[in-house]
N, C-alpha and C positions, 0 to 999 in steps of 0.2 A: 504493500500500500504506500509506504514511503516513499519506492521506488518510481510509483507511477505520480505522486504528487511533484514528487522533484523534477520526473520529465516533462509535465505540464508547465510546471515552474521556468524552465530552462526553453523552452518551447513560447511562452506566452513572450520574456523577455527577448529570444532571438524575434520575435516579429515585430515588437516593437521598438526594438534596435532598427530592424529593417524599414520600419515606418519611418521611425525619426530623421535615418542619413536618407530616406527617399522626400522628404519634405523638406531636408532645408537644401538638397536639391533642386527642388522645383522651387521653394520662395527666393532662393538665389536667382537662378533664370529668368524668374517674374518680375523680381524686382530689380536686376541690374539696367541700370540706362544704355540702351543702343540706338545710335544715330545711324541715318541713311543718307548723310551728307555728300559723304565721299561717292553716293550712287548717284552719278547725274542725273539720269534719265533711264524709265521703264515703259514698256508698252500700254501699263494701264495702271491705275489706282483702284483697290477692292476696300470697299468699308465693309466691316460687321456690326450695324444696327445695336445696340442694348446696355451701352454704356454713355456716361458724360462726356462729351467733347470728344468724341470719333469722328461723324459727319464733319462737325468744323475741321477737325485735321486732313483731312481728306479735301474739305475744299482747299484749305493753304497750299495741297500739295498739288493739287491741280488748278488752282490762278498764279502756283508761280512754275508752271511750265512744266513740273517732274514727268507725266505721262500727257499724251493727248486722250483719254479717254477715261471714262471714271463711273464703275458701277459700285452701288450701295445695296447690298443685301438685305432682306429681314423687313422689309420697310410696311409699316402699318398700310391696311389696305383702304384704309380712309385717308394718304398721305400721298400727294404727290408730289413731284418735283417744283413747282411754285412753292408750294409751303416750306418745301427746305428750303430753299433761295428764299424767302422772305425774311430767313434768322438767320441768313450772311451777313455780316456786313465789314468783312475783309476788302480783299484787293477783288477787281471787278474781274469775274470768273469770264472765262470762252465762250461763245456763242454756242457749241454743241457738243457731244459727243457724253453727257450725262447719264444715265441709264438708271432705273429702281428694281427690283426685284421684290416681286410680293409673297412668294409661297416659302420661305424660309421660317420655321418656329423655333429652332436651336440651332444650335452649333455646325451637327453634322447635317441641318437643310442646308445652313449660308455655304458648307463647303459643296455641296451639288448642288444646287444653284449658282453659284460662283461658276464651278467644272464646266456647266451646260455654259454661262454665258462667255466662257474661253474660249471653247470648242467653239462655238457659231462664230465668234469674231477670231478666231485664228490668234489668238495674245500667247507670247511667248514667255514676257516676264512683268510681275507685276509688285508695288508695293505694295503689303498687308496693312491695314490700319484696325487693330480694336485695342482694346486694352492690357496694358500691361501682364495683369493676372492672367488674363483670357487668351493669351498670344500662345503658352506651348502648344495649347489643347487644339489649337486652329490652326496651327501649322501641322501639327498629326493629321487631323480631317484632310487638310490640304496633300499631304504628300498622298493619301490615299486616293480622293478624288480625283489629282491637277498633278500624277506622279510627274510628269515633264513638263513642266511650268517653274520658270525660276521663280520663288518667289522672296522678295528682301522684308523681311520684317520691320514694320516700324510701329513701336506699341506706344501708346497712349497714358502718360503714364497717373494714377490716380493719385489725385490728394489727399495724403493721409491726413490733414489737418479737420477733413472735414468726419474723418471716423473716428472712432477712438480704438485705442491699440485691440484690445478685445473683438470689436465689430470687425476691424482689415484683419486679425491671425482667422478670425471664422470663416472669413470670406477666400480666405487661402487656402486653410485644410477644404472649403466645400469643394472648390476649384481643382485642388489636388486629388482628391476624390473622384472627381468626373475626371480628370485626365488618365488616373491609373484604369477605369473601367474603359476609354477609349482605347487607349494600347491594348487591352485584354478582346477585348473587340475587333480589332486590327490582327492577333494575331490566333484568334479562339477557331479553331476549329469546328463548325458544328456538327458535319458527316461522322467524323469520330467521337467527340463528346455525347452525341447522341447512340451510339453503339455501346462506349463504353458505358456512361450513365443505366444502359435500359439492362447490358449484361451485369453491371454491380447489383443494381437493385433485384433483377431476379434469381441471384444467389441470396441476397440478405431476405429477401421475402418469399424463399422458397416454402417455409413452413404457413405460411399464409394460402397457400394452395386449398387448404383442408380446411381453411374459414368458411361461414356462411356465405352467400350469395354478397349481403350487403357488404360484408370485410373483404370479398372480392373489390367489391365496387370504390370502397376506402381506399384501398392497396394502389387501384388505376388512375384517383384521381390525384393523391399525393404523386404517382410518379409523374403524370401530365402538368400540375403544381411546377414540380420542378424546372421540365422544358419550356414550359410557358415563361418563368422567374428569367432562365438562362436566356430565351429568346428577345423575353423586354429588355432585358438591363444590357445585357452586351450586345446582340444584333443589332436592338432598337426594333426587332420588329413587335407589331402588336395586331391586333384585329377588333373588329366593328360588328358587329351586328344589327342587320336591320329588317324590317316585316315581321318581327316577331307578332304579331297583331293576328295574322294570315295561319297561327298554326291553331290548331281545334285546342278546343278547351280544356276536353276531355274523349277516355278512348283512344282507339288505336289511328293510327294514319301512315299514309306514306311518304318519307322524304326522298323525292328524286335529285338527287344532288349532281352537280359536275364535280368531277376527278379529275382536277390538275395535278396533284400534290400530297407524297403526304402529310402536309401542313395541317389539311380539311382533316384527317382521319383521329389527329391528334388533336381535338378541339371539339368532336364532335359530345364529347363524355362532358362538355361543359356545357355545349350548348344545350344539352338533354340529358335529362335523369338518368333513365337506364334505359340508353338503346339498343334494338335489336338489329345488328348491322349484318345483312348479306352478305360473304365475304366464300373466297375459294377453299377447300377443308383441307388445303396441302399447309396452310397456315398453322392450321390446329398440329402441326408434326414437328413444329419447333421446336425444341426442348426447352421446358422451364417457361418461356415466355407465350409458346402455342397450349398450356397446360391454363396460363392465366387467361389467353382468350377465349378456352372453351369456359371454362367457369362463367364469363358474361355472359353465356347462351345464347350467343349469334345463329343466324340460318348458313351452316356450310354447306356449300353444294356443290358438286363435281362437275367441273365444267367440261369433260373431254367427251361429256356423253350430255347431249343438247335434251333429249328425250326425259333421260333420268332429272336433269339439274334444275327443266322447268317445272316435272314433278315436286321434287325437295322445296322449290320458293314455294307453292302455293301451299303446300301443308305445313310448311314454316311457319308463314303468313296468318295461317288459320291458327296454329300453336300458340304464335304471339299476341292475337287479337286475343283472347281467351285473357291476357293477361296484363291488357290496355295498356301494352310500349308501343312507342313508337318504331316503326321498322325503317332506315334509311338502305336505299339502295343508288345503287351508281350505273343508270339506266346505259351506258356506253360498256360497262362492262370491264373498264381497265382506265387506269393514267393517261390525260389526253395533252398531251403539247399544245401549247397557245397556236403552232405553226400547222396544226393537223386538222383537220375541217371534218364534217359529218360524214363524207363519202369517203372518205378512210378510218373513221371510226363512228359509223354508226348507230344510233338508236336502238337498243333490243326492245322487242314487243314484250317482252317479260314482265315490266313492272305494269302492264296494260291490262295483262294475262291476270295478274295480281290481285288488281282492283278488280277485275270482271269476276271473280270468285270470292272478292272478302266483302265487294261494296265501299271498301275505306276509300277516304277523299286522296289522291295526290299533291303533297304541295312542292311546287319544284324550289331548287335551293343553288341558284347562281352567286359565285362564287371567281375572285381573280387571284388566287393562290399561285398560280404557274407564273404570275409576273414576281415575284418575290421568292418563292419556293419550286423553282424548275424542275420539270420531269430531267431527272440524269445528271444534273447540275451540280460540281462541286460547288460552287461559291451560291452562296445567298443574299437575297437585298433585302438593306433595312425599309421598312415604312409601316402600311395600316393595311394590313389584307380584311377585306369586306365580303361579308358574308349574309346575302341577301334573299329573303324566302317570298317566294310570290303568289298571289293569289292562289287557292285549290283548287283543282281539275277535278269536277263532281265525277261520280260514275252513270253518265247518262250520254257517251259517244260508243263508237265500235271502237275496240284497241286499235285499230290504224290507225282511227283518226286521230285515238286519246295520243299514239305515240309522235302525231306531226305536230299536235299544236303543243305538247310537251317541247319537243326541239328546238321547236319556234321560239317560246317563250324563254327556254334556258340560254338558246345561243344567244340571243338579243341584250338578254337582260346583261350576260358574260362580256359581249364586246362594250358594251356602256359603263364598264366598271371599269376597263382597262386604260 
């Protein structure tokens, strides 16, 4: 017991040894003065929005010649370029080349937003203007978005006379905070953290197998918990939902969803209690982790026999009605590429077959997952995957038709998201 306190002991101080030399790292860097004097001239001037006296520096640097062109990021969308020109009143600015940027809400928007307005104007090198504390963490963003872009940093520097020492060390350690979760983000793997994350936990919750159905369900949402935690904080990515309105009350129904990703598969156990997901039974042969999907009581069905697998859905279908889940299925049948169109992956009449034998309503669930979480894709993009349910599709068509206006509806709603 000694032994394991002192390791803890020895363990809590090496990190916070490694806290302390990584902080006064960065408040060194933050707060050392750098001049861009010696840098004549740049292609353009980039402001970042959200501190005091940024935009004015940025104008000084472009009415006294440094770039011919000058965009400001982040910029309120009730604000345009006359309002910032009405609180100059420096040297008399150029006639053109100003530029505002509205869709920036942090950091890592101004750096793609920034990227995108480099790339369309061709800018090779540009000065940086935000604030002092705020310059490592946007030069990170930067080399990631604008890796071939020189860029010269010139920070803004704050006055501490107006904080007092307490308010600027806070403001520092928060600063330092977000920079170390950037670089972890920068270099985080998710294809692997997601392998190994899903293979630790189903060794540590192997005896959880032999829980009740509901400690099944506990078990799946804590691990979902987790990827979700690791998705928002370091990706940056998150998700929306919308049309929740559109699903029944109560009872059973069907969700026809699109399959970009499996972003949608992991999400689905939040969006819904306890769903009954249609899924292929080679699944259920995983080891350890095919042992916890059969415990949710999915509909497995063997796809290599058309015959057999449309039997399996509809007496699945009826099993689960019985016990008022929800059933989602992925009427395409497999992961569809943004770049793949319905005549390469087609509609099955299966979830048509479905409702014409249970009566349950259809509600389709368009979804833009594949723009952030790629069919095949190492890399992933940060932002807002939305996830939108629409109107239900009564059971009063013939399944051809249930399955065109089904298409209709999903593919529509899918390109309007993208």
């Amino acid at each position: 017991m000694k032994k394991l306190g002192l390791t803890l002991l020895l363990f809590s101080m090496t990190t916070l040894m490694i806290w302390c030399a990584g902080f006064l790292w960065f408040s060194t860097i933050a707060t050392t003065e750098q001049s861009t004097a010696h840098i004549p001239k740049a292609d353009a001037i980039i402001v970042l929005t959200g501190g005091k006296g940024r935009i004015d520096e940025g104008f000084y640097l472009f009415a006294t010649n440094r770039a011919p062109n000058l965009f400001i990021s982040g910029v309120n969308k009730d604000v345009t370029i006359d309002t910032l020109l009405h609180h100059w009143d420096g040297t008399p600015l150029p006639d053109c080349c100003i530029e505002i940027g509205y869709a920036a809400t942090n950091t890592m928007g101004n750096a793609q937003e920034s990227a995108d307005w480099l790339k369309q104007n061709n800018i090779k090198s540009v000065f940086l203007v935000t604030s002092d504390y705020h310059m490592p963490r946007s030069l990170m963003e930067f080399s990631f978005t604008a890796p071939k872009t020189k860029i010269y940093p010139h920070p803004v520097f704050t006055d501490r006379t107006e904080k007092s020492g307490y308010d600027y060390t806070k403001l520092l350690i928060g600063e330092y905070h977000k920079t170390i979760l950037t670089y972890l983000r920068h270099i985080f793997d998710p294809n692997l953290c997601f392998y190994v994350i899903t293979a630790m936990m189903c060794v540590v919750f192997l005896p959880a197998v032999l829980l009740p159905k509901r400690g099944i369900l506990w078990v799946a949402r804590f691990y979902l918990r987790v990827m979700y935690f690791l998705e928002r904080h370091i990706l940056k990515l998150d998700y929306e939902v919308r049309g929740l309105e559109h699903l029944p009350k109560d009872g059973s129904f069907l969700i026809a969803a699109k399959h970009q990703s499996t972003y949608e598969t992991l999400k689905l156990h939040f969006i819904f209690d306890d769903p009954a997901i249609i899924l292929k039974k080679e699944l259920l042969k995983i080891p350890v982790w095919g042992w916890f999907l059969w415990r949710t009581d999915p509909i497995a069905i063997n796809r290599s026999n058309r015959k057999k697998a449309s039997k399996q859905i509809i007496d699945g279908a009826k099993r689960i009605m019985t016990q008022n889940r929800p059933i989602i299925i992925f009427p395409q049948g497999t992961r569809v590429r943004l770049d793949q169109d319905t005549k390469e992956k087609p509609y099955k009449i299966g979830i048509a077959r479905m409702q014409e034998a249970t009566g349950m309503p259809i509600v389709p669930l368009a979804l833009n997952t594949g723009k952030f979480w790629p069919r095949n894709h190492w890399l992933k993009q940060p932002g807002t995957v939305i996830f939108e349910f629409l109107p239900p599709i009564e059971n009063n068509h013939p399944p051809e038709e249930t399955v065109k206006i089904l298409e209709e509806q999903i593919e529509t709603a899918c390109k309007n998201l993208l």
